[in-house]
N, C-alpha and C positions, 0 to 999 in steps of 0.2 A: 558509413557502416550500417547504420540504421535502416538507410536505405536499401542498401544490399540485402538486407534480411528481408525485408517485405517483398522487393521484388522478386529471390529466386524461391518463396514462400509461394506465392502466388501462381508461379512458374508450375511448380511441382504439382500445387493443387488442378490446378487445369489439366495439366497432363494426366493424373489420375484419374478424373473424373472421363478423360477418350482415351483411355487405357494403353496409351503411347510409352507408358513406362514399366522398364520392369525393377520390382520394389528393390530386391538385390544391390542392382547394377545405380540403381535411382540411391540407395541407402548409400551408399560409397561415395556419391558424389557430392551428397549434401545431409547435412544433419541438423537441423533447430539449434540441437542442444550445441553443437559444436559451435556454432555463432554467436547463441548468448554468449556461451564461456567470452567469446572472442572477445564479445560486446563488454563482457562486465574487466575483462584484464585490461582494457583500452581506455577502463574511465577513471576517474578516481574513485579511492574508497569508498568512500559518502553520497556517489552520484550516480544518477541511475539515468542513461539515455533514450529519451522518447519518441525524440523525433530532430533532425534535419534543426541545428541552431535552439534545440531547446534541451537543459539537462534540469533536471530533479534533482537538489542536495537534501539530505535529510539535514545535514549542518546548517545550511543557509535558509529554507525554507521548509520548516518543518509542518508537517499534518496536512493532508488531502481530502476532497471532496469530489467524489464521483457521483454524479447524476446522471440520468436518462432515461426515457422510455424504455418500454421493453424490446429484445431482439437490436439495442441501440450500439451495441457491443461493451458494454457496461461489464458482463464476465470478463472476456478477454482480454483486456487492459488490467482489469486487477488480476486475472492469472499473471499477467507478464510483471506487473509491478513488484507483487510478491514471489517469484519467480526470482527477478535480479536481484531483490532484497535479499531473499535466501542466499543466492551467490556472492553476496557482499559480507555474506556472517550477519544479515539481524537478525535474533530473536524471535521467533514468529509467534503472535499469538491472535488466532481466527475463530469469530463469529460469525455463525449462520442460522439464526432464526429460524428460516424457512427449511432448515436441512436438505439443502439442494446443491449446488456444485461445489461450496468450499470446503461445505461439511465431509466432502470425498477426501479431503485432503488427511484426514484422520488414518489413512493408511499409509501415510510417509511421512508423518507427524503425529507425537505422543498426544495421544486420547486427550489428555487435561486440559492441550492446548487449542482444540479444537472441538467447539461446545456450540450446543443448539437452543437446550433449553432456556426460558428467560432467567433462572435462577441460577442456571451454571454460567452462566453469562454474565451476570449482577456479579457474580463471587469469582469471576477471573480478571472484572476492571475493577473489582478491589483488591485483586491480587498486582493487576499491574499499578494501582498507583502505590501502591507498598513498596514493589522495585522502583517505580518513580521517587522514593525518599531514600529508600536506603541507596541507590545511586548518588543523590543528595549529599547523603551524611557520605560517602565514600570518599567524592570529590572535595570536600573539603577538607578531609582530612588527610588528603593527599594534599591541597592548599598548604596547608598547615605547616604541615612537613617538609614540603620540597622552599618551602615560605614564599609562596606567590599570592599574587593580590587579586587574578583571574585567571579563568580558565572554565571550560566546558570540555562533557566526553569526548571529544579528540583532540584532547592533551594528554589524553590518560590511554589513549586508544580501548577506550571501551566500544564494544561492539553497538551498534543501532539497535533500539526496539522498535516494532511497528505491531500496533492493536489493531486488526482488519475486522471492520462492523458491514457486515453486508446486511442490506433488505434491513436499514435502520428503522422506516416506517412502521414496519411488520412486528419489529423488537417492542419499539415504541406502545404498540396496540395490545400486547401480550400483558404488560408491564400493569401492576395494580397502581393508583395514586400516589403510595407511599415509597414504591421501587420505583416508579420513575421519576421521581423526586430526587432519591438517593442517585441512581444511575447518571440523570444530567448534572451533578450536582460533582459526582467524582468524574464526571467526561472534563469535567468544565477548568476543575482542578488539572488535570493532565494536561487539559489542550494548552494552558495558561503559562505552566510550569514544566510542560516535558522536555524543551528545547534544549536545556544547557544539560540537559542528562540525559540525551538522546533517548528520550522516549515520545515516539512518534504516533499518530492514530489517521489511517485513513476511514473515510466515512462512504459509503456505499448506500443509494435510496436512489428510487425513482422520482419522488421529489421532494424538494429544500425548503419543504413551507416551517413556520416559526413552531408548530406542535412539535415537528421532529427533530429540527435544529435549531434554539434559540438563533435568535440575532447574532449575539454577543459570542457566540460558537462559531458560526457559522464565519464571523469575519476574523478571524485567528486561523482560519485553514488558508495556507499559502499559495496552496496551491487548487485550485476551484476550476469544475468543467462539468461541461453539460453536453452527451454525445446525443445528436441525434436534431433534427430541428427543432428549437425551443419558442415555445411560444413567448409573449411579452413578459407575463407571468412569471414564466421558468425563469426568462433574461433577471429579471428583477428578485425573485428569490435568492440565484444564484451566486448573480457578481453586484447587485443592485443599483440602485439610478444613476442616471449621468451618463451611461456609456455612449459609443458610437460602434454598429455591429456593422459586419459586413454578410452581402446579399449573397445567398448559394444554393441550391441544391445539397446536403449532404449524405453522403453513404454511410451502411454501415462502418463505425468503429471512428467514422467523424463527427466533429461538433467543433466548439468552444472551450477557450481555459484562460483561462487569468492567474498571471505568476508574479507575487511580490517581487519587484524589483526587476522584473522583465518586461512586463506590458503596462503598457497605459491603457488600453483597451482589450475586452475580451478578440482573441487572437484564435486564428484557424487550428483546431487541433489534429492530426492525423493519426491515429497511434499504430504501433507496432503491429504486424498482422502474425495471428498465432494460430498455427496449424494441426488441427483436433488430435489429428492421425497419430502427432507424433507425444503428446502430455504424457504420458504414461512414462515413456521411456526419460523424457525432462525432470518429471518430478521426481523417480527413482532417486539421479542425480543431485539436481538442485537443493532437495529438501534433507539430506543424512547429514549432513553438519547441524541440523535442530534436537537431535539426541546426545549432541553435545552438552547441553545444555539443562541435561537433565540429571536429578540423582545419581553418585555412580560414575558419573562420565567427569569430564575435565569441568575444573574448578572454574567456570565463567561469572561475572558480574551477579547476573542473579542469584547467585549463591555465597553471596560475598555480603558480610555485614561489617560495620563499621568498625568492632571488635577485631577483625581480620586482619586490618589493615597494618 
């Protein structure tokens, strides 16, 4: 299926570009959004499909790291990521530093939730590790009750969180001593402790040296990838010593990934191809289930204290 989308993706863009199609007649027979949907009722709840033999569980493998150069397709794969996310019911909450492509996303998502500054930013990963406890204290007290000895958010079908850090370097550089002290200090706490209370964090940089991702961070994201050709460097930042890589050429939107529990070696990545033409009319769609979750709207998990229960 994955497949499929890339290829009549690419179909369509060719075609427009030698002006063989007309948009109308072209719009009828194919739609992005209509595919994702396809995409996301075909997988499970918690799983997000990337490619050909490889799926994303926020259950199984929680917290992402995207690297690469510039122009590496670094955007486009976190559009698509949070993209299905949103079609899966997570939670969205995005950071952009640079106030550049995700910050757009402020016009299909509540303003709060998508922040540029570094102090609105410091003040909404302490917002999210606050829902990271009180999900805590939730689940327990569902424990308690129902009197189970385990369980994590999908026993309770609480919905995924996902905190998107684009351009972390840039956040990083903004940041005075004592905020970014604070800041890695509660990243470190989420990354450690978001799993059983589906609170998940993708990380976005051009590169994973130890200023902008400690160590100790950077090996708790499950899932790690570098688009673009990486130098020894990059390989070693990224997925670090020991590997065995393979030789290639890569195009945009390809590179490497290493997935707890899937590879033993960083492995070819190819990702999803997302066509400019059509985000607008995607995100209308994908992203209106995120004012659910606001004041006013239906009563979801973040709004839910352990009194509630």
């Amino acid at each position: 299926m994955i497949e499929k989308l890339n290829i009549k993706l690419r179909k369509k863009i060719a075609q427009r570009k030698h002006g063989s199609v007309d948009d109308e007649q072209d719009k009828k027979k194919f739609e992005m959004l209509d595919m994702l949907k396809e995409l996301s009722d075909q997988t499970e709840h918690y799983e997000i499909p990337i490619q050909k033999n490889l799926v994303y569980s926020f259950a199984k493998n929680p917290h992402l790291l995207i690297t690469g150069g510039t122009g590496s397709g670094k955007s486009y794969f976190t559009n698509y990521l949070i993209t299905m996310a949103s079609l899966k019911g997570a939670n969205l909450f995005i950071c952009d530093p640079k106030n550049s492509d995700l910050a757009g996303l402020s016009r299909v998502i509540s303003n709060h939730k998508v922040v540029s500054e570094a102090q609105e930013i410091l003040n909404l990963i302490r917002e999210y590790k606050e829902i990271m406890d009180n999900r805590y204290a939730y689940i327990n007290e569902l424990k308690e009750k129902k009197n189970l000895f385990s369980g994590d958010f999908t026993d309770f079908d609480i919905p995924v969180a996902l905190l998107v850090i684009d351009e972390l370097g840039s956040l990083m550089s903004q940041f005075q001593k004592k905020e970014k002290d604070e800041f890695k200090a509660i990243l470190k706490q989420v990354i450690n402790k978001g799993r059983q209370a589906g609170c998940n964090v993708c990380l976005i940089t051009q590169r994973a040296n130890a200023e902008n991702i400690p160590t100790e961070i950077r090996d708790q994201m499950s899932f790690r990838c570098f688009l673009g050709e990486p130098k020894q460097q990059d390989k070693i930042m990224v997925f670090g010593d020991g590997y065995e890589y393979i030789k290639r050429v890569y195009d945009v939107g390809e590179g490497l990934f290493y997935l707890d529990g899937k590879t033993d070696n960083p492995a070819l990545l190819q990702t999803p191809f997302y066509d400019e033409s059509q985000l607008e009319s995607v995100y209308k769609y994908a992203f209106m289930n995120q004012y659910l979750y606001e004041d006013g709207g239906v009563k979801l998990m973040e709004r839910i204290t352990p009194s509630d229960v």
